[in-house]
N, C-alpha and C positions, 0 to 999 in steps of 0.2 A: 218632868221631862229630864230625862239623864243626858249625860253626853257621853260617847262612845267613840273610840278608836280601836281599830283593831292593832295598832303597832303595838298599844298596850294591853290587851285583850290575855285576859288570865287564864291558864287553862290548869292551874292546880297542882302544879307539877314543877320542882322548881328547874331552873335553867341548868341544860348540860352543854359543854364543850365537844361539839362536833368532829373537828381536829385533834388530837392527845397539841402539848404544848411540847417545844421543843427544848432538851436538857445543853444547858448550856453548856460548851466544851472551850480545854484551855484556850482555843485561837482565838471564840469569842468571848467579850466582855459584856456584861448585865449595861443595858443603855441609860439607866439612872447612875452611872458611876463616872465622876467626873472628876476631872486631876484639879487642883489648885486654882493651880493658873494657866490661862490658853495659850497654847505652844504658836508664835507668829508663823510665817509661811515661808518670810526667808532669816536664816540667821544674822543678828547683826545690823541689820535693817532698824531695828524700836532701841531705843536707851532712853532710860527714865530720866537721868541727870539732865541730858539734852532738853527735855520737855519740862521738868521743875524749873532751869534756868527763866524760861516764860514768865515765871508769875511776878508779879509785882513791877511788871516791869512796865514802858510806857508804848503807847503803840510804836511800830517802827514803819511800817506801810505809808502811814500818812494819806490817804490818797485824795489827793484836792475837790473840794467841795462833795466828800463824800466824809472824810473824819473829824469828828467832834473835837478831837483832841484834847481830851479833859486828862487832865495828871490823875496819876493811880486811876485811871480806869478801870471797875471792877468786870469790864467784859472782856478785859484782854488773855486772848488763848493762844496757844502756838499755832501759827496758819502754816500750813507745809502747801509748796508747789505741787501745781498740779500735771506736771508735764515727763515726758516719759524720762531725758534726763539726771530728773530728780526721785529713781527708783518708782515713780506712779506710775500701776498697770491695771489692768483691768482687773478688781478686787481687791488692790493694793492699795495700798497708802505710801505717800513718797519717804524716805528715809528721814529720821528725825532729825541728821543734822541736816534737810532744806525745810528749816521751820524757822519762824521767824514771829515775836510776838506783834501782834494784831487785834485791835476792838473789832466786835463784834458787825458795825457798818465794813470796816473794809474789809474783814472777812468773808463775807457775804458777797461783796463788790468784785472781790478777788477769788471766789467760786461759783459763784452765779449770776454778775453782773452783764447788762448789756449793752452798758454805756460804752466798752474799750473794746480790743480789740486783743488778740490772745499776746499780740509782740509787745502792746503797751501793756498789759497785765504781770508780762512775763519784765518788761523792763525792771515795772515798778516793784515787782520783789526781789529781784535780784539786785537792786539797788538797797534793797531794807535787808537782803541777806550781808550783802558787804560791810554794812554799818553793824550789823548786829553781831557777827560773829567774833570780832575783837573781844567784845563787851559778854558775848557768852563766857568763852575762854577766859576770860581775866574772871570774869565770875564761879567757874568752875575749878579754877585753879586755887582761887581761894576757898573757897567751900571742903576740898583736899587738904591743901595744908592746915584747916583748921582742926 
């Protein structure tokens, strides 16, 4: 017994394009041709120095009974607010300077938790933004003049 389908069903003859294919012209570009690097949506908005300052650094969140608080945490990433703000829109990401280094729990706590409430979420970074940004700055200033 064979098996048979017709979607694959040979007739001898090989495949022709029904359509002709359309010649591309200067206004469009071939959609396999991609630039470098992906242009953000607004200018000004992302800075890399901003987000490198994050590493090595220790949580700033803290969020009680949610942070491990272990020194040189290797899960700590820059958490950016999530509130409109702090440049968050719909498809947006907030502006890198409302980021603030953060483990991986109160990350999580502080984008998806439902232990708080958005004014106590919203306190407790904007309290880790106060503390942190001195410490960015003093950090980035040196990283310059070196």
């Amino acid at each position: 017994m064979s098996l048979w389908n017709s979607t694959f069903k040979s007739t001898g003859k090989p495949m022709q394009r029904k359509a002709p294919m359309r010649q591309a012209t200067p206004m469009t570009r071939s959609p396999m041709k991609r630039s470098g690097r992906r242009k953000h949506k607004i200018d000004g908005h992302h800075d890399r120095k901003l987000l490198d300052a994050c590493r090595g650094e220790p949580c700033y969140l803290c969020v009680p009974g949610v942070c491990p608080c272990i020194p040189e945490d290797p899960s700590v990433v820059d958490c950016h607010g999530n509130w409109a703000d702090t440049g968050k829109g719909m498809g947006l990401k907030a502006a890198d300077r409302f980021s603030v280094p953060g483990c991986a729990p109160c990350h999580h706590w502080l984008d998806f938790g439902t232990t708080a409430t958005r004014d106590e979420k919203r306190a407790v970074f904007f309290d880790a933004l106060g503390r942190w940004e001195p410490v960015r700055a003093a950090k980035i200033s040196k990283r310059t003049a070196a």
